[in-house]
N, C-alpha and C positions, 0 to 999 in steps of 0.2 A: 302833216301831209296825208295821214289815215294811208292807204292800200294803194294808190294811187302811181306803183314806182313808175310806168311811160310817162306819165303826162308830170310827174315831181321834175324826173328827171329832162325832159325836154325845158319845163320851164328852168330847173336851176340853172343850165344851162346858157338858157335866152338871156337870165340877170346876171349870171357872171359874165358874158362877153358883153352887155349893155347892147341885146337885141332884142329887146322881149319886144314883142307886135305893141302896135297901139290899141289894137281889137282884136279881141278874146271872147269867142264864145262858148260857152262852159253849158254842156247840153247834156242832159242826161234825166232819168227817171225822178221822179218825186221824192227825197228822203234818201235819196245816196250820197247826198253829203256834199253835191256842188257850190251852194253857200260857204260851206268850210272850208273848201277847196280856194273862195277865191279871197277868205280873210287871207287863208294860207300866202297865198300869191302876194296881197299887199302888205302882208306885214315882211314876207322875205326881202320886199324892195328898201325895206326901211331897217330891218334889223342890224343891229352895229356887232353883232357879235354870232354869226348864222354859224352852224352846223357845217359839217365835213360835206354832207345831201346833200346843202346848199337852202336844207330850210332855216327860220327862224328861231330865237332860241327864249322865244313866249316869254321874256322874263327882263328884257332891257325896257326901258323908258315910253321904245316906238312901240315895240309890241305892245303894252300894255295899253296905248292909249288907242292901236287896233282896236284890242279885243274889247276895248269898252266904247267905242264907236267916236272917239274924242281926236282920233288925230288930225290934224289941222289942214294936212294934203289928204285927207280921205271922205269920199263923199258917197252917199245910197238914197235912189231914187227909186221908191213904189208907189203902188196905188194908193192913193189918199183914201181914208175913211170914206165912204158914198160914193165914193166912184167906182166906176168899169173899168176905168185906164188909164194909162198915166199919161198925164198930156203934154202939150206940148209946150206951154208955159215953165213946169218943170226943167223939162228937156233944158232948154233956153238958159234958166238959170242954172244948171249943173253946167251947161258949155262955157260960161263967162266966171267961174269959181276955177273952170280949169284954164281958161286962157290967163291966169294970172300966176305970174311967177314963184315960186315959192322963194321966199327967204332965202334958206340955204343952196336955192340953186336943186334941190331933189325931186322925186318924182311925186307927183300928182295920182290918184287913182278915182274912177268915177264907176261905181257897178249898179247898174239896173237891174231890178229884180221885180218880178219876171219879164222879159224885156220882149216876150211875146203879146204882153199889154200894152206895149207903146202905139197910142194911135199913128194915124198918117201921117200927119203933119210933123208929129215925133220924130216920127222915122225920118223924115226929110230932114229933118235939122240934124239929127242927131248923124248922118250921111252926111252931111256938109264936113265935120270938125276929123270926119274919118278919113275924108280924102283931102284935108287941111287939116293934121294935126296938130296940136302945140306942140314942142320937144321937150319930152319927158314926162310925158300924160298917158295915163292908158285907159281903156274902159275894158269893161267884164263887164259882158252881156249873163244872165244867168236865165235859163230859158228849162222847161219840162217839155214844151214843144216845140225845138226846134225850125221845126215843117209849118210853122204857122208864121215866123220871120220872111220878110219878102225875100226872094232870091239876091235881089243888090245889096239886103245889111246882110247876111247868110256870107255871101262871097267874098265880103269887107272883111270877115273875122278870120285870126286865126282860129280851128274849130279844136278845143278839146273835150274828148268824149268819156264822162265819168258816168263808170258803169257801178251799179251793185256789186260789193263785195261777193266773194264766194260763200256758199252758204255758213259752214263751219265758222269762218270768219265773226259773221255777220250774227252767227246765234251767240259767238262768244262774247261779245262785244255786248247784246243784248243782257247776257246774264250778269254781266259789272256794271252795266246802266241802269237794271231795272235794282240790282241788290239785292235779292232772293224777294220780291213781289208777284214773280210769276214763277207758275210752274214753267217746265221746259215744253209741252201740250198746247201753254197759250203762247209762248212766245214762238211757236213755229208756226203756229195759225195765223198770227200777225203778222208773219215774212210771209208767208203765201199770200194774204191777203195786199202785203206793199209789193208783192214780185220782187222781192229778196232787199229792199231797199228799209237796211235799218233805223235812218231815222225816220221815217215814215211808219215802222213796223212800231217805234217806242212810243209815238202820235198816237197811234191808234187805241194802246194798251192805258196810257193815259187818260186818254178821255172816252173811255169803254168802248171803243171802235167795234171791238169783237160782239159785243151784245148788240149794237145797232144793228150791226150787219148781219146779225145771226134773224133781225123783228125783218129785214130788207127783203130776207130770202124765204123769209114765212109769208110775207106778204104777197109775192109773186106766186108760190104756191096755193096762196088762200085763193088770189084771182085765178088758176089755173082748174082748182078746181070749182069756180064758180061760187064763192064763198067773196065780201068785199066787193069795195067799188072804188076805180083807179083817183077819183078826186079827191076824195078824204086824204088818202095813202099819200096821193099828193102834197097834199098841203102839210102835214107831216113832215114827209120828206124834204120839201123845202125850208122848212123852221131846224132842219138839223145841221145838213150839208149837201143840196141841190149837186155840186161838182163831183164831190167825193161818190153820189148817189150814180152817178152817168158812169163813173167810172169802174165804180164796182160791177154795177150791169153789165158791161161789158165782157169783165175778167167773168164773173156769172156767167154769162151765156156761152164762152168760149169753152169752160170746165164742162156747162153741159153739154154742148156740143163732143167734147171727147168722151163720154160716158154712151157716149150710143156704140163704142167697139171696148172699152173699159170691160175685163175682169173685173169681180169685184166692186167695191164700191158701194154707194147707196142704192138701191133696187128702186125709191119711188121717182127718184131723177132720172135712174136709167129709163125706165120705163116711159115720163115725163120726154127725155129725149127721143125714143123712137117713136113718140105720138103725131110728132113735128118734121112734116116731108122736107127734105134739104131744101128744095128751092124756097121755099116758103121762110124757114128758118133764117138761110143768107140772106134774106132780101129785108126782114127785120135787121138783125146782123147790122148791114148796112144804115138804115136806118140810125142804129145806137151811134155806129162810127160819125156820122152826121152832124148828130145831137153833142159830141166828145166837141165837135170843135164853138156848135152852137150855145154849148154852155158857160163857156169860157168865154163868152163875146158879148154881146148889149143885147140879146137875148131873154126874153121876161123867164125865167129859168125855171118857173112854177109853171109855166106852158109846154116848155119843150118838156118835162118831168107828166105831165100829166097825159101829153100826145103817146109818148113812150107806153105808158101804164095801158092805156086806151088801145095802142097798137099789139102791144100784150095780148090782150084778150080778144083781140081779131084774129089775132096771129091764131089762138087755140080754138077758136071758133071756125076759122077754114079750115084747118086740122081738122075737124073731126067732122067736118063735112065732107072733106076729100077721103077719111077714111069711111064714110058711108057711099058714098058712093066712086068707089076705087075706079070707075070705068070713065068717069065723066073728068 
């Protein structure tokens, strides 16, 4: 159940009185562990031997065939290899896998991930079996954005909200995962960099997250000061991690945003922030927010990544028009 005691104990809760919701939305940050969260949840339904908590005791028969994705009431629908979304054919046949009874008479579980991919039509079906459930089926929505779920599957779910561990937590955790591979320097760079979300943080340091992002912020520099050209960079950026790129931008522009009243600090950022008049800056700002959701969606993602780069350098080009002529 990791750090999770409200939402552990609510759900043990739900499976000891045999009330758990039929729909669960498990919403939270990227790499805080809501995937684990919702093994946690189906295997607590099936464990024959659970814990005083009320969780699972990872070691009976059901568990085990959890945690290896074999159990026979347990089903996980994502995006197919080439696609944007997961459709609605899918959908369809997850709902007719759970409209069948289980042998023993036990419970069913169906988790989508990330279930802010489900197209419209998804959504519809998958709304149909929520307000016509089977008895003893549940689904686990697992979602990073919440806010991009229509308001009628949002209002369907019970909603639990798993948040990032606390920091201390989250760096301890990091130091038995990684096994002494990082210093304590990179693995706190990495949490900043996931907004405290460790498995996201362990992602990163894995597949050199921290050195990408170190060439990400050079690059915006280079075009800042007139060095580079936003297409290249583009194209680049897109053969890495187009989403992971919008996202970082963002967290990027918010840190420098705070470095224009920042003590200390880096000087060529600081200075970089106060070159950039506020209106100008939120209304990029805005922009990125934009692109956060247009990235994630059918979106050619090398386009919205390249407008971004291109608005960039607009962005520092009125900047320094407006600071030549301050009157106009």
């Amino acid at each position: 159940w990791g750090s999770y005691d409200h939402e552990r104990n609510t759900i043990a809760g739900s499976i000891r009185e045999q009330r758990l919701s039929h729909a669960l939305l498990l919403a939270g940050p990227d790499g805080a562990g809501k995937r684990h969260f919702a093994n946690c949840i189906t295997a607590a339904l099936w464990c024959r031997n659970l814990a005083s908590d009320g969780s699972a005791c990872g070691e009976c028969a059901d568990c085990l065939q959890v945690a290896s994705g074999a159990h026979s009431g347990y089903f996980v629908i994502k995006v197919e290899e080439g696609k944007r979304d997961i459709s609605v054919e899918a959908v369809r046949v997850l709902i007719e896998k759970l409209t069948i009874t289980q042998y023993d008479g036990r419970a069913k579980v169906a988790i989508v991930d990330p279930a802010d991919s489900l197209n419209v039509n998804g959504v519809n079906a998958l709304l149909k079996t929520i307000e016509e459930p089977t008895p003893g089926s549940h689904l686990l929505l697992v979602s990073n954005r919440p806010q991009a779920l229509v308001p009628t599957l949002r209002s369907r779910c019970q909603r639990l909200a798993i948040a990032a561990p606390a920091r201390a937590e989250a760096l301890a955790w990091l130091r038995a995962a990684c096994a002494g591979k990082f210093a304590d320097e990179a693995l706190g760079q990495a949490l900043d960099l996931a907004s405290g979300a460790p498995l996201r943080a362990r992602e990163l340091l894995d597949s050199n997250g921290l050195a990408i992002r170190a060439d990400w912020a050079r690059s915006l520099l280079d075009l800042a000061n007139g060095r580079g050209e936003p297409v290249p960079i583009a194209d680049d950026i897109n053969k890495t991690d187009p989403q992971g790129w919008v996202q970082w931008l963002y967290a990027w522009l918010t840190g420098l945003l705070r470095q224009r009243v920042a003590s200390g600090g880096d000087p060529s950022l600081r200075s970089l922030a106060q070159r950039l008049p506020a209106e100008l800056f939120d209304r990029y700002l805005a922009e990125v927010q934009t692109a956060l959701e247009r990235v994630h969606g059918a979106a050619d993602k090398k386009l919205v990544i390249e407008s971004l780069l291109i608005g960039w350098v607009a962005l520092l080009a009125r900047a320094g028009r407006a600071a030549q002529n301050p009157g106009t």
